[in-house]
C-alpha positions as CSV (number, residue, x, y, z in Angstrom):
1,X,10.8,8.5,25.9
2,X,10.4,12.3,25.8
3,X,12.7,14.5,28.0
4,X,10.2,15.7,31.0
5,X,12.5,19.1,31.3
6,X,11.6,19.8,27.8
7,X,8.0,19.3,28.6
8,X,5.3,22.0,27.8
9,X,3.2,22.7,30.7
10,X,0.8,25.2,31.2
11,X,0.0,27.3,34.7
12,X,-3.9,28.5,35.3
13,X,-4.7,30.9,38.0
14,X,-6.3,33.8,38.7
15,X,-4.3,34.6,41.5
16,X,-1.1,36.2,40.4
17,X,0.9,34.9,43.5
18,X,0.2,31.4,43.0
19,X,1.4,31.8,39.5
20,X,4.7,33.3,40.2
21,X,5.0,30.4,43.0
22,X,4.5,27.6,40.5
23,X,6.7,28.9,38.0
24,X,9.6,29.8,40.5
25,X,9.4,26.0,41.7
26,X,8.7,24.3,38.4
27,X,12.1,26.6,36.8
28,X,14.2,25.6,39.9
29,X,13.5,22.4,39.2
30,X,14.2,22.5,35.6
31,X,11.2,22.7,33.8
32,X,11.4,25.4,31.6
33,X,8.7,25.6,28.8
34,X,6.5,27.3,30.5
35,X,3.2,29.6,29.9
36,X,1.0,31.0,32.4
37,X,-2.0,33.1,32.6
38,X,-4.5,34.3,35.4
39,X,-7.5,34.5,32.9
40,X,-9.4,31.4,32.3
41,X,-10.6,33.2,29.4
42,X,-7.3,32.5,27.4
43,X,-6.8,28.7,28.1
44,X,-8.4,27.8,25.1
45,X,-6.4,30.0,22.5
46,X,-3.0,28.9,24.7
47,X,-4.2,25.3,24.3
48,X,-4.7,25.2,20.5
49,X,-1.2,27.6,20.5
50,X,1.1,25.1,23.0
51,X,-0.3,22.0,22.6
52,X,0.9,21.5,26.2
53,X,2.1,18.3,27.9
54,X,0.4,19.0,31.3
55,X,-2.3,21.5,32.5
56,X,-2.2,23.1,36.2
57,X,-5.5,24.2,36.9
58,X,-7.3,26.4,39.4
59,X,-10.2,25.2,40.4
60,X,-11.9,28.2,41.3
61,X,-11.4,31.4,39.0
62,X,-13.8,34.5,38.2
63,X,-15.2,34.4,34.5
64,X,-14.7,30.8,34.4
65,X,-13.9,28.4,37.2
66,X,-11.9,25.5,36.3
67,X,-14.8,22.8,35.2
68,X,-15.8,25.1,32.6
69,X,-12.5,25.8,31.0
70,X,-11.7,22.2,30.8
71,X,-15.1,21.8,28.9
72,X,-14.0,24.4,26.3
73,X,-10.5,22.2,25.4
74,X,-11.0,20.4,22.5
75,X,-8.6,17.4,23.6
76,X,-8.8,14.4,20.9
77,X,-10.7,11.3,22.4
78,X,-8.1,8.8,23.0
79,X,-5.2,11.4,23.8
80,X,-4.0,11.4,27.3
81,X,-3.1,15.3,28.5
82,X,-3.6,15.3,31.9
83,X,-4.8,18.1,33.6
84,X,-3.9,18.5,37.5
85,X,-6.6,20.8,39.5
86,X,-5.0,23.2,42.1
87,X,-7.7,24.2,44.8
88,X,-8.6,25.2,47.9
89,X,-11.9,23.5,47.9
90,X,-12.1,20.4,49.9
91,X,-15.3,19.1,49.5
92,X,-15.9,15.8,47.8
93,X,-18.3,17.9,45.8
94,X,-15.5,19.8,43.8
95,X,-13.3,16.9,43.5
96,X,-15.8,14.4,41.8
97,X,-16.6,17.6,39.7
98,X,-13.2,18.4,38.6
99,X,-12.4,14.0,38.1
100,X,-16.0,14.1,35.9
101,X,-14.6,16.7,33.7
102,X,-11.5,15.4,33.2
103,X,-8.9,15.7,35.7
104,X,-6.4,13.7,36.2
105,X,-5.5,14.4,39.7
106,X,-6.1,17.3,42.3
107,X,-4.2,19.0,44.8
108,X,-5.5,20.8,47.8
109,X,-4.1,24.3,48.5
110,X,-2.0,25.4,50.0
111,X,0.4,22.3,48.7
112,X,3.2,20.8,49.7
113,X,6.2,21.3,47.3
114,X,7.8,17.9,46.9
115,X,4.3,16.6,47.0
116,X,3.2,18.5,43.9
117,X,6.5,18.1,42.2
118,X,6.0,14.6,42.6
119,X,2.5,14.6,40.7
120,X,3.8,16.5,37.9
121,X,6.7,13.8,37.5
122,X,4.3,11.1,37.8
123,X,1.9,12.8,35.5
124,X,4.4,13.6,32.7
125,X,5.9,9.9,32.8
126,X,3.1,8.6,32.2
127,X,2.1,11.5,29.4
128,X,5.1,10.1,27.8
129,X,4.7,6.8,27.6
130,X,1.3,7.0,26.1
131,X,2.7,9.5,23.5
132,X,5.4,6.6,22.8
133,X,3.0,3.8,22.6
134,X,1.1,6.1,20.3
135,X,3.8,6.5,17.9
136,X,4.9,2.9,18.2
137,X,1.5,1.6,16.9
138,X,1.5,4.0,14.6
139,X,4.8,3.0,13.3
140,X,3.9,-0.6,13.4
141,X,0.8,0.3,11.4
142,X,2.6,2.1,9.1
143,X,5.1,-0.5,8.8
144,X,2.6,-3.6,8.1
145,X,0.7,-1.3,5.1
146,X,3.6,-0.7,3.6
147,X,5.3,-4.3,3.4
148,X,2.2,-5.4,2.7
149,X,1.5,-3.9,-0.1
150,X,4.9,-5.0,-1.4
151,X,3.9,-8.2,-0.7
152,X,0.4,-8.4,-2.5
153,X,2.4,-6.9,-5.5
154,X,5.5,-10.0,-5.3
155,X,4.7,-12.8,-7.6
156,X,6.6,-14.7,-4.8
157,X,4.7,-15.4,-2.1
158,X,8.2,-17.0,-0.5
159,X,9.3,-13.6,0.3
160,X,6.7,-13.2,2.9
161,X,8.1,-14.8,5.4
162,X,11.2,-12.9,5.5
163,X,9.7,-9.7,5.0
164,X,7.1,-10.1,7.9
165,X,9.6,-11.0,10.0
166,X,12.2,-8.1,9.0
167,X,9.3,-5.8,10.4
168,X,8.8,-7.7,13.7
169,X,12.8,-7.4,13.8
170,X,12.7,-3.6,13.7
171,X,10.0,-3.3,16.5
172,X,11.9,-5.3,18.9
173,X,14.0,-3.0,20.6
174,X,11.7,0.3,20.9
175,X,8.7,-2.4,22.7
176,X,11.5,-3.5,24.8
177,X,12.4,-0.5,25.9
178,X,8.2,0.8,26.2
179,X,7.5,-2.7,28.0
180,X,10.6,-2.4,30.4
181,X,10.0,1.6,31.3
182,X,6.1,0.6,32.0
183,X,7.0,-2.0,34.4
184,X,9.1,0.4,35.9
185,X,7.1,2.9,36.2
186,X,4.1,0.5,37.4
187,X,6.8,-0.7,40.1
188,X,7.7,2.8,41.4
189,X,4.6,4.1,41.4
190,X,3.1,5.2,45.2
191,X,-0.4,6.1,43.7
192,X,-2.6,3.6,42.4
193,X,-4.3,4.8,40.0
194,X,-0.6,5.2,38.3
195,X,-0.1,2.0,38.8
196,X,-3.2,1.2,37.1
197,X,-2.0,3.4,34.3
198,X,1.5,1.8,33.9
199,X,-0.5,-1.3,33.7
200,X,-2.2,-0.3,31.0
201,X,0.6,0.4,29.0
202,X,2.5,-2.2,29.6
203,X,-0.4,-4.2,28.6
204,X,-1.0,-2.3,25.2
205,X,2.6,-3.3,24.8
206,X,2.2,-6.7,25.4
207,X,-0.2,-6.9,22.7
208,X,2.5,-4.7,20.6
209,X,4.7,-7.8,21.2
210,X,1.8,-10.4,20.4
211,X,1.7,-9.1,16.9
212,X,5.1,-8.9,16.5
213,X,4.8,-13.0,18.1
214,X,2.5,-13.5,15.9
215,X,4.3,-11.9,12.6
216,X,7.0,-14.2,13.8
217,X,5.6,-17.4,13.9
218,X,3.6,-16.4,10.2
219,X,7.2,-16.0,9.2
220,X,8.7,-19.7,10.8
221,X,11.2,-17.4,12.2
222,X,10.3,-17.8,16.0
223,X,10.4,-20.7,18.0
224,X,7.2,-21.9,19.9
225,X,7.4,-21.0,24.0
226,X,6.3,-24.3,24.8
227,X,4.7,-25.0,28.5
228,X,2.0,-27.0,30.1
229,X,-1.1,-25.4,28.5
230,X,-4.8,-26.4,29.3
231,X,-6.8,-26.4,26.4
232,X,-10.0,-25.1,28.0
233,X,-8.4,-22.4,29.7
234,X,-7.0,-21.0,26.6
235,X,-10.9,-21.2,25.6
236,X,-12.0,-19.4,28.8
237,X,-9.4,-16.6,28.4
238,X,-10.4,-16.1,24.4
239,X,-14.0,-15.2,25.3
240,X,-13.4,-13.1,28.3
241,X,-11.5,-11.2,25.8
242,X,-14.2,-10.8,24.0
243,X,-17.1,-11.2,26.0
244,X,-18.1,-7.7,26.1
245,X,-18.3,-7.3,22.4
246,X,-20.0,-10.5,21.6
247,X,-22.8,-9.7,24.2
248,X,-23.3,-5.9,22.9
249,X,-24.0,-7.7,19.5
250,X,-26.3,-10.0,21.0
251,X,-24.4,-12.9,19.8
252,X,-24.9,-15.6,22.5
253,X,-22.1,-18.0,23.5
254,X,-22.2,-21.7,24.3
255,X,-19.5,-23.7,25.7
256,X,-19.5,-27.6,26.1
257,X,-15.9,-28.3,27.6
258,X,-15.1,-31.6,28.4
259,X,-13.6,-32.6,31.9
260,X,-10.2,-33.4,32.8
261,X,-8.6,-33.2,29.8
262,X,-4.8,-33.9,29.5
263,X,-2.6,-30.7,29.4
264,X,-0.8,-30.0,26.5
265,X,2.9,-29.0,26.1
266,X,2.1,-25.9,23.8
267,X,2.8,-22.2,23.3
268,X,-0.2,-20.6,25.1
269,X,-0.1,-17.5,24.0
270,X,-0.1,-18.5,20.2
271,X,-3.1,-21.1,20.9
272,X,-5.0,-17.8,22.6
273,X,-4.4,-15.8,18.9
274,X,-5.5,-19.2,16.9
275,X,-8.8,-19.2,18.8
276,X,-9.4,-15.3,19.1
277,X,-9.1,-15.1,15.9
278,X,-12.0,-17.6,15.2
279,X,-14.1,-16.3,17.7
280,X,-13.5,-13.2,16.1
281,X,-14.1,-14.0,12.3
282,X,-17.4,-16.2,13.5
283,X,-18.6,-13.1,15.1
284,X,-17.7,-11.0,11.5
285,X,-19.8,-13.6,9.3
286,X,-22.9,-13.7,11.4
287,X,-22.9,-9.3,11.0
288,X,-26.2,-8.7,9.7
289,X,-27.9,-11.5,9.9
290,X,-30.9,-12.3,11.9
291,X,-31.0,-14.2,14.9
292,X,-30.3,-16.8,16.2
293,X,-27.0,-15.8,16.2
294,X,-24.8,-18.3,18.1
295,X,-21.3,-19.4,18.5
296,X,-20.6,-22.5,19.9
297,X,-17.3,-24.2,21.5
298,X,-16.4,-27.6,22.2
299,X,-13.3,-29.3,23.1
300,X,-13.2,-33.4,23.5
301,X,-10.4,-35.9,23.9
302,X,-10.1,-38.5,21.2
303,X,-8.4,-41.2,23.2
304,X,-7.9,-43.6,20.1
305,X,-5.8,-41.2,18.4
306,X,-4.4,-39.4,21.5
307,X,-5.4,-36.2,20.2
308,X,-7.4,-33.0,21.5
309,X,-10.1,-31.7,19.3
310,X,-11.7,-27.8,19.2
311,X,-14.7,-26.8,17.2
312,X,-15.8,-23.4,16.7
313,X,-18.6,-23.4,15.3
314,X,-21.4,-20.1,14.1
315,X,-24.5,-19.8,12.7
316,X,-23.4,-17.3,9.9
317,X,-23.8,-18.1,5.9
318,X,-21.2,-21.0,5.5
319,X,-18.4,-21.0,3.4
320,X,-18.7,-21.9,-0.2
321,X,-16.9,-24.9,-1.5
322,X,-14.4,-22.6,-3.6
323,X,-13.2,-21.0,-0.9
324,X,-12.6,-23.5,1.6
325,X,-8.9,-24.0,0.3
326,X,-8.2,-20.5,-0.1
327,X,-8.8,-18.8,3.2
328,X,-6.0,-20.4,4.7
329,X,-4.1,-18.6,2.1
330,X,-1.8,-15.8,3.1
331,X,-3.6,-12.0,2.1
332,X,-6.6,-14.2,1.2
333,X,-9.7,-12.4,2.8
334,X,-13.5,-12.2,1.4
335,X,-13.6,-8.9,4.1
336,X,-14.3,-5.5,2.8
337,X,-11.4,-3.4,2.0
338,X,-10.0,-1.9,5.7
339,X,-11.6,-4.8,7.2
340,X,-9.5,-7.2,6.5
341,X,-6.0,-7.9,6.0
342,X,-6.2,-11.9,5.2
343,X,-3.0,-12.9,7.7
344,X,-6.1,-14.5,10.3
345,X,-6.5,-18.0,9.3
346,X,-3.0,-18.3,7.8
347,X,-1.4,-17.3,10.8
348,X,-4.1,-19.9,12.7
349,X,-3.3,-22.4,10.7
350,X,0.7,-22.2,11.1
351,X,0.5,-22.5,14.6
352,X,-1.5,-25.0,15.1
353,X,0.8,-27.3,12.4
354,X,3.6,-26.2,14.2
355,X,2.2,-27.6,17.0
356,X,2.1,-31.0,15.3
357,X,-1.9,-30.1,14.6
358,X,-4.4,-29.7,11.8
359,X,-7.2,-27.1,11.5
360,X,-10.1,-27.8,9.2
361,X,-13.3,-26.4,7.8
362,X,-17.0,-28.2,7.9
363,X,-19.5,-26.1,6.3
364,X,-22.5,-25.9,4.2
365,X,-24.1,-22.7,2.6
366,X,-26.4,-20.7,4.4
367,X,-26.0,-23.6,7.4
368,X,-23.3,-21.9,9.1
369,X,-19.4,-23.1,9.4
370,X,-17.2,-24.8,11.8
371,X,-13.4,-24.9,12.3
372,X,-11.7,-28.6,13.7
373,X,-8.7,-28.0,15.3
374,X,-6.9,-31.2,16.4
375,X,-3.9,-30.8,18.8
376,X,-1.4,-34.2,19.7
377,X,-1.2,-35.3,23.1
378,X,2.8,-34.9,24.1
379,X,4.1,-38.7,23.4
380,X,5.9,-38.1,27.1
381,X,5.3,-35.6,30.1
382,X,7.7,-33.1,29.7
383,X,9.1,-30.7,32.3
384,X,9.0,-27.3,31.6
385,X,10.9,-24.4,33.3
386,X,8.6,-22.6,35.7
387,X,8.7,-19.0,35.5
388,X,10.0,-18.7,39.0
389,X,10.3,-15.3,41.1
390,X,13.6,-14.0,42.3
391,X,12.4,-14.6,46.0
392,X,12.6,-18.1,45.1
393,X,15.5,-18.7,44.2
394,X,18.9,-18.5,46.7
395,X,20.4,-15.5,47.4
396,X,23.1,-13.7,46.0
397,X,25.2,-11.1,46.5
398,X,25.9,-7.9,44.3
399,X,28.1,-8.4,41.5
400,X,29.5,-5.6,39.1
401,X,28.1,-6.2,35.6
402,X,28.9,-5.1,32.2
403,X,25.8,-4.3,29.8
404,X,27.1,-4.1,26.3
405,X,24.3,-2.9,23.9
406,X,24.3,-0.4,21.0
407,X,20.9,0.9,21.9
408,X,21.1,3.4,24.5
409,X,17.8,3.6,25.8
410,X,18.0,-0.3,26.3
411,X,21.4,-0.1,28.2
412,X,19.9,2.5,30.7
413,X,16.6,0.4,31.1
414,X,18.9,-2.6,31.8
415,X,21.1,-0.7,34.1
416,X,17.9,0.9,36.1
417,X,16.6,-3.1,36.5
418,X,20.1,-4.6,38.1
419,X,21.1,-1.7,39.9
420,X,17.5,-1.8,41.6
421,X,18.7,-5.3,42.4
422,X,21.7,-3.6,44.1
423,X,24.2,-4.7,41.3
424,X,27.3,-2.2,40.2
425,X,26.1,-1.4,36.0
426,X,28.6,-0.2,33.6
427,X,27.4,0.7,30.0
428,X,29.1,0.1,26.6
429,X,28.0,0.5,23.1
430,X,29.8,-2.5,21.0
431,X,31.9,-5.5,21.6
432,X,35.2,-3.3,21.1
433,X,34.4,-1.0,23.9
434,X,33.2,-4.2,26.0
435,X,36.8,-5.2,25.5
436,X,38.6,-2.1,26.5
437,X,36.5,-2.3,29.7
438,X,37.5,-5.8,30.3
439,X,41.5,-5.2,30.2
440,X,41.2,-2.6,32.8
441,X,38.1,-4.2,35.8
442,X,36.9,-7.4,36.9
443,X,33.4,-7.9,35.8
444,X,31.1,-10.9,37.3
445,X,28.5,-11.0,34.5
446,X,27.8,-9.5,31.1
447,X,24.5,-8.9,28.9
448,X,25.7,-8.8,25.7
449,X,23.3,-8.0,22.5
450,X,24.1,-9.9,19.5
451,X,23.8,-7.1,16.7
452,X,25.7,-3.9,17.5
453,X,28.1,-2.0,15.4
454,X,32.3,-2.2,15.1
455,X,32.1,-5.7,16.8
456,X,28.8,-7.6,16.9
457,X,28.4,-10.2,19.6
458,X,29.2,-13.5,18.1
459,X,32.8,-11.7,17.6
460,X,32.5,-10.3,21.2
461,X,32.3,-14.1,22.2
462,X,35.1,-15.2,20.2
463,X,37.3,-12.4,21.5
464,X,36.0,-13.3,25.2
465,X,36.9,-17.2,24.3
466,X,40.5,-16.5,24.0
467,X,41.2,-13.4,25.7
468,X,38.9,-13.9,29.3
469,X,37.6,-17.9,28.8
470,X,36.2,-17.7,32.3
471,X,33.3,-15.1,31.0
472,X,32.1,-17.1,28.3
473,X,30.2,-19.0,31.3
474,X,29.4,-15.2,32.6
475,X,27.6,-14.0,29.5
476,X,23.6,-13.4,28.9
477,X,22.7,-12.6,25.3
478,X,19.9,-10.1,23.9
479,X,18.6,-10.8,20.6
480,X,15.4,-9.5,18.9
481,X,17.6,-10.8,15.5
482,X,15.8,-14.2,14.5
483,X,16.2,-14.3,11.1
484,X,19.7,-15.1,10.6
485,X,20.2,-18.8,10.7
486,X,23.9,-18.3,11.2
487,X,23.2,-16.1,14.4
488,X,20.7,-18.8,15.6
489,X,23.4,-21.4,15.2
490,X,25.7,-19.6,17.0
491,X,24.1,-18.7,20.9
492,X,22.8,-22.7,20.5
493,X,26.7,-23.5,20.0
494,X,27.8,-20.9,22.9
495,X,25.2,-22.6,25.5
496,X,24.9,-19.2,27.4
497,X,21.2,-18.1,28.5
498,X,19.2,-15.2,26.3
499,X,16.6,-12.9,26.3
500,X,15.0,-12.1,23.2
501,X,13.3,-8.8,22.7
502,X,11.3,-7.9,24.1
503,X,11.9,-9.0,27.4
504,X,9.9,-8.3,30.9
505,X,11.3,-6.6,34.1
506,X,10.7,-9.7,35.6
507,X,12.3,-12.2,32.6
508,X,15.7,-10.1,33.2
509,X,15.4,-10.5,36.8
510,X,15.3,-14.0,37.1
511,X,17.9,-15.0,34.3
512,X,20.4,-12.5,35.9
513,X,19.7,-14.1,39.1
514,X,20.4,-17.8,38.0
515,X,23.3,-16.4,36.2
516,X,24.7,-14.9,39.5
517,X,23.8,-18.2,41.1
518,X,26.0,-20.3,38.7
519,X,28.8,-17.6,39.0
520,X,29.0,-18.0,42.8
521,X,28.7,-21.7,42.8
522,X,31.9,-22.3,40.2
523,X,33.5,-19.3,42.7
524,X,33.5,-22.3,45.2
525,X,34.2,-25.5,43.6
């Protein structure tokens, strides 16, 4: 997250007063990377020059008024620099002008101080986060090339899973802290369209995360998140994903569903990649052809066998007999070069075995192709933990907790959360400090991350166990480590609750508040 006093903003008037009155407020409140003119005429030279965070704009300016100057700024499609319009114009004329040229908000003058420091804030967090996501996907881009390539080179293909999963392992903690700061922000935020903002980056991260899931369970590294799942809902989800791309292409879409089909105790989100991804490679092989093209979906019960069926099936070119067994191959793709990266169908097909299923092909060339996926019926109804809200649950009272993390910008995101919940937070950065911390103040609860410098957290535990044995029931663990067996091992031995990264606002809530809950009723047996 960037520091918003360090931020580069740029001041546009023609009035020389309201210059000086913007930059005596923005400087008393500590932003101080600052340019300003009063001719339009310069904007674009101090644009290319700055490369400014955030634009204050006057609206209405001899030479050029404010619509015109933001049509000179050559600001990349995609980027997010928002511009904020100062002026005195009223009319819903010269707001849906300013908006149409690419504003991001307007004031009215004359403004209100806190009201327009208040913008700026807003406007610059949420400048920030975009620039974060940016570099995270690029990092994560970067990332997958490069141990890809190092893959496709191995002659060991059992490397793979390792690998993969050493890069979802190093994402972990920079998507916690970009999901947890956008719910944040989408929580604070008194504007709406803000909030709509936040929510668009916290959903970008979500799908950050997915990959990361979904690198994960390629891997065999991460557990399934297993829940009551309805098959044809996952269906319905998939193509209103996609809906707007297969109609554009003039692909049509049929679904024949069956009714009242049993629910399955399966990993939702996983089963929405598998048939995404199918959707989405049916839709690639029928590129170029004439039409009809068509992609059809069906779902039945097979009672006999107590198994649930799926068919995908398009009207592309088939798939040739040699390559039926080798698409579900890892890097395996007969895509062009960029188009491609062949982890699709192998991914597909390890989630559905892991869900005790099979996924097959039935094809003939030129007569299109169909994927089977087959999907057991759980042998028993299983209960599953519902993901209830903190208003649910009883009430509790604050408690002083102890977050013990090496990453700092996940210790201040955690602390933010509980102390919003009214909680007294203190920080440190290993298991050693923990402990100091411990000898000298009472603490009701910990969140403790399992990899950290000078003394990890399995240690942490073991020093807890025989120097403060009443915490070990008083501990949450983070982990975003899954691919140590040993560390796996040891948080199913402790039996304390954790959150893997990267965790939701709402995740930390609720397992915090159960925790609490637990604390207060052993306080009174």
């Amino acid at each position: 997250m960037g520091d918003l006093n360090e931020a580069r903003i740029l001041v546009v008037d023609d009035e020389i007063a309201n210059v000086r009155l913007l930059e005596r407020l923005l400087k008393q409140t500590g932003y101080h990377n600052l340019v300003t003119t009063t001719d339009p005429r310069q904007v674009r030279a101090l644009y290319d020059e700055l490369q400014p965070d955030l634009i204050l704009l006057d609206l209405m300016m001899p030479h050029l008024d404010g619509v015109a100057v933001m049509g000179q700024l050559s600001i990349p499609e995609g980027a997010y620099v928002p511009i904020l319009v100062l002026t005195a114009d009223v009319t819903m004329e010269a707001k849906q002008r300013a908006l149409a040229a690419g504003a991001k908000d307007f004031l009215t003058k004359p403004f209100d101080r806190v009201e327009v420091l208040l913008r700026i804030k807003n406007l610059l967090d949420t400048r920030f986060l975009y620039l974060e996501l940016d570099r995270q996907n690029r990092s994560l881009e970067q990332i997958v090339a490069e141990r890809t390539q190092r893959l496709l080179q191995s002659e060991k293909v059992a490397t793979m899973g390792s690998l993969l999963a050493g890069v979802a392992h190093e994402l972990n903690n920079p998507l916690a802290v970009l999901t947890g700061h956008a719910h944040l922000l989408r929580e604070g935020a008194k504007d709406e369209s803000l909030a709509a903002r936040a929510e668009k980056i916290r959903a970008a991260a979500d799908r950050c995360a997915r990959i990361v899931r979904n690198f994960l369970a390629l891997a065999r590294q991460q557990p399934p998140e297993r829940r009551d799942v309805q098959l044809n809902t996952v269906v319905h989800e998939a193509l209103e994903m996609l809906a707007y791309e297969l109609r554009t292409c003039n692909v049509e879409v049929t679904c024949d569903l069956s009714d009242g089909l049993p629910t399955l105790w399966a990993d939702g989100h996983q089963l929405h990649q598998v048939v995404v991804n199918l959707i989405a490679n049916a839709h690639h092989a029928m590129r170029g052809r004439e039409a009809p093209r068509r992609i059809s979906l069906a779902t039945r019960l097979d009672r006999a066998r107590q198994r649930l069926q799926l068919a995908v099936t398009d009207t592309g070119p088939g798939i040739p007999q040699e390559l039926r067994e080798k698409i579900f191959e890892a890097f395996f793709t007969t895509k062009p070069v960029g188009e491609g990266t062949g982890l699709g169908l192998s991914l597909c097909r390890g989630i559905i075995e892991d869900h005790g299923g099979t996924i097959d092909i039935q094809s003939e060339q030129g007569r299109g192709a169909t994927f089977l996926i087959e999907l057991p019926l759980p042998e028993r109804k299983v209960v599953g933990i519902t993901a209830q809200s903190v208003d649910a649950l009883p009430p509790v009272s604050a408690k002083r907790v102890l977050v013990v993390d090496d990453e700092v910008e996940i210790a201040q995101m955690l602390t933010e959360i509980l102390t919003q919940s009214g909680h007294q937070v203190d920080m440190a950065s290993n298991g050693a400090e923990a402990l100091a911390r411990l000898a000298n103040r009472h603490y009701d609860l910990i969140l403790s991350d399992t990899k950290m410098p000078v003394l990890d957290g399995s240690d942490f535990y073991r020093q807890l166990k025989s120097r403060f044995p009443e915490l070990c029931r008083r501990i949450i663990f983070l982990t975003g480590d899954v691919l140590d067996r040993a560390k796996r091992e040891f948080l199913e031995s402790t039996g304390a609750p954790f959150l893997m990264k990267p965790f939701d606002v709402p995740e930390v809530r609720r397992l915090v508040h159960r925790a609490i809950v637990r604390v207060e009723q052993d306080a009174t047996k």
